[in-house]
N, C-alpha and C positions, 0 to 999 in steps of 0.2 A: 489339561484338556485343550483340543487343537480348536483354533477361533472356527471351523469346518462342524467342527461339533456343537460348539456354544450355537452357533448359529441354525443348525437341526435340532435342538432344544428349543430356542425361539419360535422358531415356523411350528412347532409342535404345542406349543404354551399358547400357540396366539390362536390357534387350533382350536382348543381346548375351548377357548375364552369365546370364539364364535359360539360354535356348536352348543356349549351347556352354560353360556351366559358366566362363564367364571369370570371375575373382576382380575386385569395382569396390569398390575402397576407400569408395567413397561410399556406395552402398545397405549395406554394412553395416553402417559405423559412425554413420553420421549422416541417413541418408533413408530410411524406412519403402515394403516397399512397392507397401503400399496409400496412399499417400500424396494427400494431397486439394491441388488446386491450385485459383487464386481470385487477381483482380487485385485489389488494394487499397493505398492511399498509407502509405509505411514511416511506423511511427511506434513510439518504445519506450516508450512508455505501456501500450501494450495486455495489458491483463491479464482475464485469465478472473473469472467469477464467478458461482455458480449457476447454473454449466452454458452463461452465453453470456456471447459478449465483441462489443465494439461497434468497426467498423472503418470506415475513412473512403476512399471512393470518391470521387474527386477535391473538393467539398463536401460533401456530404453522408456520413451516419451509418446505417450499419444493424448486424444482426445476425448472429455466426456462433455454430453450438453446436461442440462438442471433434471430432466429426468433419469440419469446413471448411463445412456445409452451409448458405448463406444464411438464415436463419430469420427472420426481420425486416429487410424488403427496403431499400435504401439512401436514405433521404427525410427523414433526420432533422437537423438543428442541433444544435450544441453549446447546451447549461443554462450560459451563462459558461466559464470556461475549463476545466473537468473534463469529462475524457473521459465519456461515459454507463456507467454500469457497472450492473447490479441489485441490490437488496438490497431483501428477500422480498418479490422477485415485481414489484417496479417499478420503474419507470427513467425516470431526469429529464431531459426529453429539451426540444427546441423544433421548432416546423414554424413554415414561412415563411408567411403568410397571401398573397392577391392583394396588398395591401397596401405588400406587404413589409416587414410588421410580424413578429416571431420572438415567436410566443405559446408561452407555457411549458406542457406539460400532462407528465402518468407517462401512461406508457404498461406494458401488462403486459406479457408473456410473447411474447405472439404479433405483438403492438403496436398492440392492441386502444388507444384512446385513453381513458383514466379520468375520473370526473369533471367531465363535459362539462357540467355543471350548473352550475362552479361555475370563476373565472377567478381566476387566479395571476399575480402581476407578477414572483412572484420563490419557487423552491422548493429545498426541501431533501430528501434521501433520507431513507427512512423506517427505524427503529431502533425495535425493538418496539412496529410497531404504531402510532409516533408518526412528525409529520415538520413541520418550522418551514414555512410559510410567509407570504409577503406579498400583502398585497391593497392596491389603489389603488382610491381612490374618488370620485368628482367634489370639489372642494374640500376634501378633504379632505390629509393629508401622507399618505404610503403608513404602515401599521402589520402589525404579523406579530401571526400568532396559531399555535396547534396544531391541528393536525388528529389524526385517526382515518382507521385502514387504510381507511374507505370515503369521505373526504374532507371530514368532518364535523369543525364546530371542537368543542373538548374542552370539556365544560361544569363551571365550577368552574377549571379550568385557570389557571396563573397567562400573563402576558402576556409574553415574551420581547420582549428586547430587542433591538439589534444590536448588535454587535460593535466594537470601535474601530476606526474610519476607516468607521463605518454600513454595517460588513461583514453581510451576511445568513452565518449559519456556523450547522450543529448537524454536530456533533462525534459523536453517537452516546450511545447506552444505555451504559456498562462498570459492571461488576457492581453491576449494577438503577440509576445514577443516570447523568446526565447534565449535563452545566454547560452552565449559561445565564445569558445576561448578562441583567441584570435590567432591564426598561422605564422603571422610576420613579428607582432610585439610580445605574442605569448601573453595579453590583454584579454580580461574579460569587457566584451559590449554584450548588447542585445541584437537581435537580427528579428525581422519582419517574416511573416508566412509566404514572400518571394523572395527570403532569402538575402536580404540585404540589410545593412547598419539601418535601426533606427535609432540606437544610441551607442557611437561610436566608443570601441577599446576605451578603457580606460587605466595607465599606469598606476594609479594612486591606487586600485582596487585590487587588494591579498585574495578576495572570493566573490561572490554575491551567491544572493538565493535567488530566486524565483518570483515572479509578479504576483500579487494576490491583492484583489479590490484594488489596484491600481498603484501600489507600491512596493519596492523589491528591499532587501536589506541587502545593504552591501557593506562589505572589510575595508577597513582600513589600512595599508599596507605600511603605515612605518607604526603604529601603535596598537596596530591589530583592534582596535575598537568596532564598534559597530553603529551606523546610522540608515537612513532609507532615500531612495530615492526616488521620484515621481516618472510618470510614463513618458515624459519628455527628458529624463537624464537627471533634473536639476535635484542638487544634495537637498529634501526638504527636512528630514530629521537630522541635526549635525553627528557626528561620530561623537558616541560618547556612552555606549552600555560596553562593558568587556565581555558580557556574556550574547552570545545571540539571539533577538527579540525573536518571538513567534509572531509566525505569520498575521496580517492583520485579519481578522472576521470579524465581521458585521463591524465594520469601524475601528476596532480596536484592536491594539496588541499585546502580549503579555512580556511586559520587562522587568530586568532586575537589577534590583541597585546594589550598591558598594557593599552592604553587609549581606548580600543575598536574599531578600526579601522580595516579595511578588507583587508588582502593580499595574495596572493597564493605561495606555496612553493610544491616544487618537490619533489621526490622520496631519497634527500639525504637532504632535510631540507633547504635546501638553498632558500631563497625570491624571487622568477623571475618575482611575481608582486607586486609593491609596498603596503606598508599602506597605500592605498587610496581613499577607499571606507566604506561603513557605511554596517551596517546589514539589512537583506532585512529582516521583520516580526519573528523580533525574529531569523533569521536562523543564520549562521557565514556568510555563501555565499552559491548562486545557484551552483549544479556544472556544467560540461565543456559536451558539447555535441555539437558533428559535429562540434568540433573545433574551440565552443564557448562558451561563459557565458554570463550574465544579473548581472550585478553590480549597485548598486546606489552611485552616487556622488554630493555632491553639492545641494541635491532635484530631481534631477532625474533621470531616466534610464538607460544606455549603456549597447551595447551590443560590448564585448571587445573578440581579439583570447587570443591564448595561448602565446602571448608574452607580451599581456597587453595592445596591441594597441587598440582604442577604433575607433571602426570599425562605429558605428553608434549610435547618440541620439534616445531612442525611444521615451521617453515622459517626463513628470514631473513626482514625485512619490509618489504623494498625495494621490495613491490607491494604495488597497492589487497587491501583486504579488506573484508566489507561481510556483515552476516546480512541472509538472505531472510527473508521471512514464515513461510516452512512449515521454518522451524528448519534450514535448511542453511547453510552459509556459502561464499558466492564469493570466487573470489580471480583477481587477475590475475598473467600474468606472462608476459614476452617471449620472444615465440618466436624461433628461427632464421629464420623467414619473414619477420622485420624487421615482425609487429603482435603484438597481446595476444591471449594466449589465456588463457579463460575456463574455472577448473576449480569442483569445490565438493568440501566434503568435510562431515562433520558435527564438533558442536561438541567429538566426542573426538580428534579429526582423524584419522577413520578417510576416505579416499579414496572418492569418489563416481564423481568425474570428472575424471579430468588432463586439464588443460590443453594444447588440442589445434587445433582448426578453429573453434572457438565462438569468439567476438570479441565480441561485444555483446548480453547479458543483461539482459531484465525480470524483473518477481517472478512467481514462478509462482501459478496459479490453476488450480486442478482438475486438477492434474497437469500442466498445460502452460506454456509460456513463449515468448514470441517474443524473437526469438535471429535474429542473424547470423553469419554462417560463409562463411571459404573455406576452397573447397577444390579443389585442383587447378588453382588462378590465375582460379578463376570464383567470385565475389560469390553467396550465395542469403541468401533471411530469410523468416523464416517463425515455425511454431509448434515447439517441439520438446518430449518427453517425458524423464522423469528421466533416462531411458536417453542424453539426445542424440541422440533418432532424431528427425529433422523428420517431423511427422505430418500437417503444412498449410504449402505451399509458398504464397507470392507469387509471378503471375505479372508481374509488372511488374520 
């Protein structure tokens, strides 16, 4: 049965349910409906993001906003292998020249093409106002510089580099800095929102992560260890977990010691939750949100505060579990229908959504998320709201 059909069965059934009050499991629990339909190639990357998300019509890329409506028609390429997504107000996108060359431009909102002045071999999203790019020049080796929101390079600006294996990569602004591999030492520092050292290259550093509440983890480059360092540079947690600490939330981070064992430590390094948890799929630990965490113990669940007290058992943890961006956490778990259903609950393990017809979860963006689901022995995928109501069906 072609999903053209399942879906004139739908509009037919829901029909049905108006008109003579029949009860359809379907429009209530999980299909909205006013529900927007639209053909587009499955893919579970797709995430929302100020307001539009970018969807792939057999090759090409276009635009949809939160209620399914085409806003950026389908004529775009992939920027390399990253879906196109926006951030404020542009998007890294490609068009195919006569040529059949894939020339890289932003395009805005409407998909206005930016820029046109000025030609890009290789681009990055833009983070306050800034964005890495590459320019190639007759005889010359390609080289990156920084731009300005209007595509202007940053004067005084320091030179980024690339990344190991001549990765073009900007990571983004986190609280006011961002890391950049440095042109001249092949050094990772941090640079400022105009573009200059606030914490200059550093030789000793194999990597770093990213700022969060005011502390970054960075590599140790002859023992590969890991410690953190504060927003002025200085080493405040010393090098010393082999595995890499998560990010800090709400104060805390989730580290791991010598036998692999999970415990959270503060902003001065010190232990305020014991080794006493196991790693949830591969992560070190979930982090702390609304004054909570999801930890595994023993085979199963807790959901533990910030002092460590174990606030409440949620389950066994014989299935995946996994935190979303907007602080809820998924969790799998087998149904009688012989597949996984997909539920979330937040991090006191208060219940969201049982695990029911939802099967295959992205992260949500602006309240939505594309999601697969059976139901009634018929396949749909689409976009769905907190609710689990599909609000944007696929007709394919």
């Amino acid at each position: 049965m072609s999903k053209r059909l399942k879906l004139r069965i739908f509009r037919l059934s829901y029909l049905l349910m108006v008109v003579f009050n029949i009860p359809l499991i379907i429009a209530q629990t999980v299909v909205n409906r006013d529900v927007a339909t639209l053909a587009y190639n499955d893919n579970d990357k797709y995430r929302f993001n100020e307001g539009l998300c970018a969807i792939q019509r057999d090759q090409s890329w276009g635009f949809i906003d939160t209620t399914g409506n085409v806003v950026i028609d389908f004529r775009y390429r992939m920027n390399g292998n990253e879906i196109p997504v926006f951030h404020e107000g542009k998007c890294c996108v490609c068009i195919q020249t006569e040529s059949d060359y894939l020339k890289r431009i932003y395009i805005d909102r409407v998909g206005n093409a930016l820029f046109q002045n000025q030609s890009f071999s290789g681009i990055t999203p833009f983070s306050n106002g800034l964005a890495i790019v590459e320019k190639t020049e007759a005889l010359k080796p390609p080289y990156l510089i920084l731009i300005d929101s209007l595509g202007k390079s940053i004067a005084g600006a320091i030179t980024p580099g690339y990344s190991p294996g001549m990765k073009l990569e900007f990571r983004g602004f986190h609280d006011g800095l961002a890391a950049i591999c440095d042109s001249k030492t092949k050094s990772w520092g941090f640079i400022n929102t105009k573009g200059k050292w606030a914490i200059q290259p550093e030789a000793s550093y194999k990597t770093v992560a990213d700022f969060h509440e005011g502390m970054a983890f960075v590599q140790d480059a002859s023992e590969s260890k890991w410690g953190a360092i504060n927003l002025k540079g200085e080493l405040v947690i010393p090098f010393m977990y082999m595995n890499r600490p998560a990010d800090f939330s709400e104060g805390l981070s989730a580290v791991k010691d010598a036998d692999g064992r999970v415990g959270y430590i503060d902003k001065t390094g010190s232990l305020v939750i014991p080794f006493l948890y196991e790693p949830i799929i591969n992560q070190t630990g979930l982090p702390f949100f609304e004054g909570n965490a999801i930890v595994c113990r023993d085979g199963a669940y807790y959901s533990i505060g910030t002092t460590g007290k174990e606030n409440l058992k949620i389950g066994d943890a014989s299935s995946d579990l996994w935190m979303l961006q907007n602080g809820l956490v998924a969790y799998k778990r087998w149904m009688k229908s012989e597949i996984w259903g997909i539920g979330l609950i937040r991090t006191n393990g208060e219940l969201i959504l049982a695990p029911s017809v939802i099967n295959q979860l992205s992260e949500f963006g602006n309240g939505l998320a594309h999601a697969h689901a059976k139901i009634n022995g018929i396949n749909y995928n689409g976009f769905i709201n907190l609710d689990a109501n599909f609000v944007i069906l696929n007709e394919n």
